[in-house]
Phi, psi and omega in degrees: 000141184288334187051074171221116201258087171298124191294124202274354180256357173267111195301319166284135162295343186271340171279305150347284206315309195289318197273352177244357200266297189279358166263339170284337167271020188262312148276127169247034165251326198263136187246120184291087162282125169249135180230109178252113174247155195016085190263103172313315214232154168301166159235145109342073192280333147301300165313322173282019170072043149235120182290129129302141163232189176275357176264314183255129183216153201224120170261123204206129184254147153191160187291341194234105181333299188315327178314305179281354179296132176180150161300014181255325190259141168234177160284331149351293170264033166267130169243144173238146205254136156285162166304166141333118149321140162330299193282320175290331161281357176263350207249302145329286198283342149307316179307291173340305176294297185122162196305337210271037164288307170322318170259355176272074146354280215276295171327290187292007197238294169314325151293354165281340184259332156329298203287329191308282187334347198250339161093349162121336207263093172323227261294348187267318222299297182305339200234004161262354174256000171277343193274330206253359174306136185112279201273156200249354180272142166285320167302318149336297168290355159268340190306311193290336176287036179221324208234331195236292205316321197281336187302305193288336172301328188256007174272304201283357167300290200288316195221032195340304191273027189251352187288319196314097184084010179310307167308316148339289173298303204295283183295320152343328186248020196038020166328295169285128191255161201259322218244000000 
């Protein structure tokens, strides 16, 4: 960890940038991974104060290839990541819900068709089993496999970059109803 505390009152990026910049140079014996996931927008990697080196190595995730096109990324070091296996997504998405998906039969057979329903796709996984995380009502959880996950399965096929907190908003806006 870098243990580096960025001042939340600080207005500028370039200052940010400096301050993250002189902490990644301050041990130059020690080699540095930096990981910026699910980056929306190109970056600048200099500009946010990060150099890559043979020291400094930078891993940077996004739903959207173009984002990462840059003279820093080739296709070389590029990986596209596939969907989740049947059993690792169902293992990711139990972690996510919480065990009594586990103690709950009548429960648990429906969140394996929750998880079937996301289609494999770590972002559905995590974030319809964390919106359904808690409840205990069955009905809830079917409401949501009958009415929503196939809608949400295909925006996160189709439309990655339109995904981020969607499901989020639905329910937050009562869209998905609980009851």
């Amino acid at each position: 960890m870098l243990d580096l505390k960025l001042d939340p009152n600080c207005k500028t990026e370039r200052v940010r940038a400096g301050h993250l910049r002189a902490r990644l140079e301050k041990d130059k014996e020690k080699k540095i991974l930096v990981i910026l996931d699910d980056i929306w927008k190109r970056l600048d990697l200099e500009e946010i104060g990060i150099i890559p080196s043979e020291r400094c190595k930078v891993l940077l995730t996004s739903r959207d290839r173009h984002v990462l096109a840059s003279e820093m990324v080739n296709e070389e070091n590029s990986f596209k990541l596939n969907a989740l296996g049947e059993e690792e997504a169902w293992n990711l998405f139990e972690k996510m819900a919480g065990d009594f998906v586990k103690d709950d039969l009548n429960l648990r057979n429906t969140a394996i068709e929750v998880a079937k329903a996301c289609e494999g796709l770590p972002i559905a996984l995590v974030t319809v089993s964390r919106a359904l995380k808690d409840q205990k009502n069955s009905k809830i959880w079917k409401d949501a496999l009958e009415a929503q996950i196939p809608l949400f399965a295909l925006c996160s096929t189709r439309l990655l970059h339109f995904l981020s907190g969607l499901v989020e908003i639905w329910f937050r806006s009562a869209f998905i109803r609980w009851h």
